[in-house]
C-alpha positions in Angstrom: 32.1 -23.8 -9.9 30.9 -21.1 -12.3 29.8 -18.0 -11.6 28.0 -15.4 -13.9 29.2 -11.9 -14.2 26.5 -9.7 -12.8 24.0 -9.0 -15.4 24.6 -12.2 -17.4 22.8 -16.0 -16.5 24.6 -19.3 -16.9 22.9 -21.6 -19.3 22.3 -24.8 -16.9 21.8 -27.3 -19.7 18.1 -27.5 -19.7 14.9 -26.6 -21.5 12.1 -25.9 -19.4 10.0 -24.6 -23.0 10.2 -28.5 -24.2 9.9 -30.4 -20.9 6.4 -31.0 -20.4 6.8 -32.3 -24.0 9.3 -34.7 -23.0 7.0 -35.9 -19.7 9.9 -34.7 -17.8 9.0 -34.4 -14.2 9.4 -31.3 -11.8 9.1 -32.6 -8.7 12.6 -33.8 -7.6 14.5 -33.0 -10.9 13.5 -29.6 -11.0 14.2 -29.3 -7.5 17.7 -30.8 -7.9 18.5 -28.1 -10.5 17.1 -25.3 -8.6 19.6 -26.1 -5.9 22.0 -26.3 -8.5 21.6 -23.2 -10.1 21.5 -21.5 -6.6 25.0 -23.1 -6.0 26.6 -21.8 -9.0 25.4 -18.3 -8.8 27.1 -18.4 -5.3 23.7 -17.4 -3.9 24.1 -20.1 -1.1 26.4 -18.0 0.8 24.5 -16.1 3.8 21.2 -17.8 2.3 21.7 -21.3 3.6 18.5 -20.5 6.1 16.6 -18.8 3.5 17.3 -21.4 1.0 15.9 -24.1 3.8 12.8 -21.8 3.9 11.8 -21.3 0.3 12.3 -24.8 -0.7 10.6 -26.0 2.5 7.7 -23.6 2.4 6.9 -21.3 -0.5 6.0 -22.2 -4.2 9.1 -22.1 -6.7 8.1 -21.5 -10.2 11.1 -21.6 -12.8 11.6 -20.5 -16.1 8.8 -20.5 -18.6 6.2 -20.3 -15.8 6.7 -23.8 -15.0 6.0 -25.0 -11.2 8.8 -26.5 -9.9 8.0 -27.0 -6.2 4.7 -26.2 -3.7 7.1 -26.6 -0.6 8.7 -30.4 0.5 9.3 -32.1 3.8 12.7 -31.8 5.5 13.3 -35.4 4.9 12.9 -34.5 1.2 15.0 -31.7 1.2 17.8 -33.4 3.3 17.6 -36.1 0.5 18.0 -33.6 -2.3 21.0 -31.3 -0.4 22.5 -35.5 -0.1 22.3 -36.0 -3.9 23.5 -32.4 -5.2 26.6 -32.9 -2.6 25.9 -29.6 -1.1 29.8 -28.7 0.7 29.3 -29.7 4.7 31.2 -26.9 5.7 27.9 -24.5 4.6 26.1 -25.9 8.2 28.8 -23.3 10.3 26.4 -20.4 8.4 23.7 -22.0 10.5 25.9 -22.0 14.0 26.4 -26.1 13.5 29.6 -28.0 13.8 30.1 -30.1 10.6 31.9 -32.6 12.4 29.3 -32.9 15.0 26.3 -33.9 12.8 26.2 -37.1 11.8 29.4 -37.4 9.1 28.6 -40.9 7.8 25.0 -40.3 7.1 24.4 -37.5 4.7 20.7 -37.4 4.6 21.3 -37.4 8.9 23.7 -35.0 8.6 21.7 -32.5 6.1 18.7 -33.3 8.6 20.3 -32.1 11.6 21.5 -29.2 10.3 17.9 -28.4 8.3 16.3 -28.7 12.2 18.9 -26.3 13.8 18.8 -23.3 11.1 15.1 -22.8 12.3 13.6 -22.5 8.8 10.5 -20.7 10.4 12.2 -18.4 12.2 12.1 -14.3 11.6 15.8 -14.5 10.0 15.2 -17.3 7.9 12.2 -15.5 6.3 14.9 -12.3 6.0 17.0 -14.5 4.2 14.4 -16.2 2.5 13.2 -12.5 1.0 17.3 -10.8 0.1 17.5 -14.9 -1.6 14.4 -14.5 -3.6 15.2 -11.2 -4.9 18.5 -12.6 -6.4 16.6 -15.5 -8.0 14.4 -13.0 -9.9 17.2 -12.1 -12.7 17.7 -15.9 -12.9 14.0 -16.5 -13.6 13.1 -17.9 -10.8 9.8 -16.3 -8.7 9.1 -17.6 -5.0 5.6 -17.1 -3.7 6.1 -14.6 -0.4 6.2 -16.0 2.8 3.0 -17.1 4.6 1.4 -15.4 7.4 2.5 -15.7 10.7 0.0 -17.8 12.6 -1.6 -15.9 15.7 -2.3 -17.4 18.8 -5.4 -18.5 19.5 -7.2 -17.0 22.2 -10.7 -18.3 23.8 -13.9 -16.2 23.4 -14.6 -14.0 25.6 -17.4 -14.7 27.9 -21.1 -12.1 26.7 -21.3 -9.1 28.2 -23.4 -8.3 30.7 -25.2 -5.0 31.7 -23.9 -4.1 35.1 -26.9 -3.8 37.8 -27.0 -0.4 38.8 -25.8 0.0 42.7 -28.3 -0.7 45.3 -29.7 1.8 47.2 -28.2 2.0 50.6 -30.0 0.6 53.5 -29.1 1.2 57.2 -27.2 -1.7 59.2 -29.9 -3.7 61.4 -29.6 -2.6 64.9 -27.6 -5.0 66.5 -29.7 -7.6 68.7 -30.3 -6.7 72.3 -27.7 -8.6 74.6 -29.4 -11.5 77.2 -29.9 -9.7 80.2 -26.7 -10.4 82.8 -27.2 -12.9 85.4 -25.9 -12.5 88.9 -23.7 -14.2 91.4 -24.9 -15.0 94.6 
């Protein structure tokens, strides 16, 4: 695996100017070299939940303003980590057992471990931001995260004026008790 020395990128082989000229597309080769690049700049370390997010979620656009991804499914993306022959071991980042998920079945196993990283969650967008930072030097730019959806809460019934208090009125006199009959 190479690694660049900080302030230097790795040439990964391709030409994004020419591509479009070539009717190369960017949907899963892009993708596939995204995840590569991210691999040999070591950025997968400590980002494996963050990675999930942005490629899951946010818009990816790559060297020479070129789109590579608008967000794909988990199936996708389990697919993808199953072609670039991601290392198993990275799923322990996540708190997953490698030899528990599904070792026979890649796309299974990438699945799995996609589902228990919580890509929504509150960390995974804290990863998600430290990750895109790094990819910034590489010329990479991730769109930011989306808003958090709020609850949705009924509407509240109209308001009424209150009716001002009523004006105090005396009990009614209790009612005069029968007359008592007596016993002979």
């Amino acid at each position: 695996m190479q690694v660049a020395p900080p302030g230097e990128l790795l040439d990964t082989g391709s030409d994004w100017s020419n591509a479009t000229d070539r009717g190369r597309s960017f949907g899963m080769d892009g993708l596939l070299e995204f995840l590569e690049v991210v691999r040999q700049h070591g950025l997968v370390a400590g980002h494996l939940r963050g990675l999930f997010h942005i490629v899951i979620g946010r818009r990816i656009v790559g060297p020479g303003d070129v789109v590579i991804s608008n967000g794909i499914t988990w199936r996708v993306l389990a697919s993808l980590l199953k072609q670039s022959r991601y290392e198993k071991e990275l799923v322990a980042e996540v708190g997953a057992d490698a030899d528990e998920l599904a070792p026979r079945d890649r796309q299974r196993f990438w699945y799995a471990a996609i589902a228990l990283s919580r890509p929504d969650s509150a960390e995974a967008v804290a990863q998600a931001e430290r990750l895109s930072a790094a990819l910034k030097p590489l010329g990479y730019t991730v769109s930011p995260a989306p808003a958090p959806m709020l609850p949705v809460t009924p509407p509240k019934p109209p308001a009424t004026t209150p009716k001002p208090p009523a004006a105090k009125t005396p009990p009614p006199p209790p009612p005069e008790a029968p007359p008592k009959k007596k016993k002979k």
